[in-house]
N, C-alpha and C positions, 0 to 999 in steps of 0.2 A: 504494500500500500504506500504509495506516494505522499509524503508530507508536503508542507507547502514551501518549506525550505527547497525541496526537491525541484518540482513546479518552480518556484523563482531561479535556480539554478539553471534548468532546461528551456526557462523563458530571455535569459540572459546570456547563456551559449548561442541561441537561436539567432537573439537581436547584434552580439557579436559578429556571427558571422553572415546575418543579414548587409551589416555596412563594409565587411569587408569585402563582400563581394558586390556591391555598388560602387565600390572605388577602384576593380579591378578591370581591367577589358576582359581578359582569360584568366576569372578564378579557378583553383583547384576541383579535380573533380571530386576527390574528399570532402571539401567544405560542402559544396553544394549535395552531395550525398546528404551531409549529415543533416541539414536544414531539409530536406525532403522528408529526413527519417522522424525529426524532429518537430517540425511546424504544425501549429493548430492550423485549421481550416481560413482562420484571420491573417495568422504570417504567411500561410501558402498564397494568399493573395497580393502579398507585399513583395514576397518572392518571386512572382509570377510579373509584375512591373518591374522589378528589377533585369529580371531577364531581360523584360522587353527592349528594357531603357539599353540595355547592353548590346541589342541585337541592334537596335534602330540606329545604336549611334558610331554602329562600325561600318566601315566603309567593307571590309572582308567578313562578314560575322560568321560565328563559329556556327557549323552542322551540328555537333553535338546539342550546342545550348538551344538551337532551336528547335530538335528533337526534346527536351529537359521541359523547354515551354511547353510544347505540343502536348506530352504525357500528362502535365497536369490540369489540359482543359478536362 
């Protein structure tokens, strides 16, 4: 059973590695694993812009990450 210590630890990992992978063009596919494994239904949608924002704003954008998007419509 999950405390809520727990909960703020897994909410706080999550939001970590939400901004690091908005400030990355080609984050790890680790990080973003772990954010898939880990995100409420709220973060997968913040994730889910993020991607975007990542795909939109490259001139060569990565197959994978928009594979990654596509999986979680």
């Amino acid at each position: 059973m999950a405390t809520d210590r727990q909960v703020d630890i897994r909410a706080d990992v999550v939001q970590m590695l939400l901004e690091i992978v908005a400030n990355e063009q080609y984050p790890s596919t680790t990080m973003l694993r772990m954010i898939e494994q880990l995100a409420t239904p709220e973060e997968r949608a913040v994730y889910a812009r993020i991607l975007m924002d990542n795909i939109t704003s490259s001139t060569y954008p990565s197959i994978p990450m928009m594979r990654r998007l596509v999986a979680l419509g």
